[in-house]
Each structure stands twice: as structure tokens, then as C-alpha cells.
N, C-alpha and C positions, 0 to 999 in steps of 0.2 A: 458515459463515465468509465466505465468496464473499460473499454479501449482504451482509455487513456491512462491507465493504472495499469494496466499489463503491458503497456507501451514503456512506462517506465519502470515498470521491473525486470522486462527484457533489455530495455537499450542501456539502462544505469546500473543494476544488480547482476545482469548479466544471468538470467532467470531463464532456462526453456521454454519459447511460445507456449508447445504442447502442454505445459507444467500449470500455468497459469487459468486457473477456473476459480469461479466464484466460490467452491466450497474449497480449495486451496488453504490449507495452513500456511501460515506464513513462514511459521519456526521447521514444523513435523517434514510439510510437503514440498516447499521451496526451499528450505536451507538459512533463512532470514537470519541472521544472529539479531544482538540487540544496536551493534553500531551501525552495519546495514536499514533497521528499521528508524531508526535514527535520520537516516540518508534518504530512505525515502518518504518521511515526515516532511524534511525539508522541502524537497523536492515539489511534493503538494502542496507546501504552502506556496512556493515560487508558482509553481503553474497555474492554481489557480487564484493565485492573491488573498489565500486565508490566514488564519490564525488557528493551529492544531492544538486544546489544551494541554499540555503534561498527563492531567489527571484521564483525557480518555485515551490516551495510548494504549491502557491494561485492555482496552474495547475490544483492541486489532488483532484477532485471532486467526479471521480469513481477509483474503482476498475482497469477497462481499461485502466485511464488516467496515473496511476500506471504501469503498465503494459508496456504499450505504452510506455513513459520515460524510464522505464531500457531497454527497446528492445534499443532504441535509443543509450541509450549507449554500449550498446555490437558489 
């Protein structure tokens, strides 16, 4: 799942490979704003055919915490 989340935050955000690790801030370490996190919300619900609440976006602080949420839903 790691793979597939740093896959699109490099090929859609346009995210340094090197940049992307699990303890990765989104906002601090990657540059994320909020309409980018936006984009890649979506993005994951496209890939893997979920539903992302609103209410846990506040969750996504890392990389991991991304990660971590889709494992959950699978």
C-alpha cells in the first residue's frame, strides 16, 4: 500500500521519490497544501474504490497515517 501512495504522490503531486517515507508530513515534509490533499483524497478513492470520510482527513498528518486508513479499508 506504501507503494501505491508514494506512487501517487510522485506521479500526481509531483512529490520527490526520496521525499516520500512513512513518517513524511504531508503539509511540513512534502509541501501538501489543502487542495493538493484534496487531489489526493480523491485519487484514493478512485484507486482503490473507497469512500474517504470528510471527518477523517484531520487523521492525515503522514504519509503512514495515509497508508494506515486505506490498509484499514481493505
Amino acid at each position: 500500500m506504501f507503494e501505491n501512495v508514494k506512487k501517487l504522490l510522485v506521479d500526481e503531486l509531483r512529490v520527490e521519490p526520496d521525499d516520500v517515507t512513512m513518517e513524511a508530513e504531508l503539509a511540513s515534509d512534502l509541501g501538501i497544501n489543502s487542495l493538493e490533499l484534496a487531489d489526493l483524497i480523491l485519487l484514493c478513492e478512485e484507486k482503490f474504490n473507497i469512500v474517504i470520510d470528510d471527518e477523517d482527513l484531520h487523521n492525515f498528518v503522514t504519509v503512514g497515517d495515509v497508508v494506515k486508513y486505506l490498509e484499514a479499508q481493505h
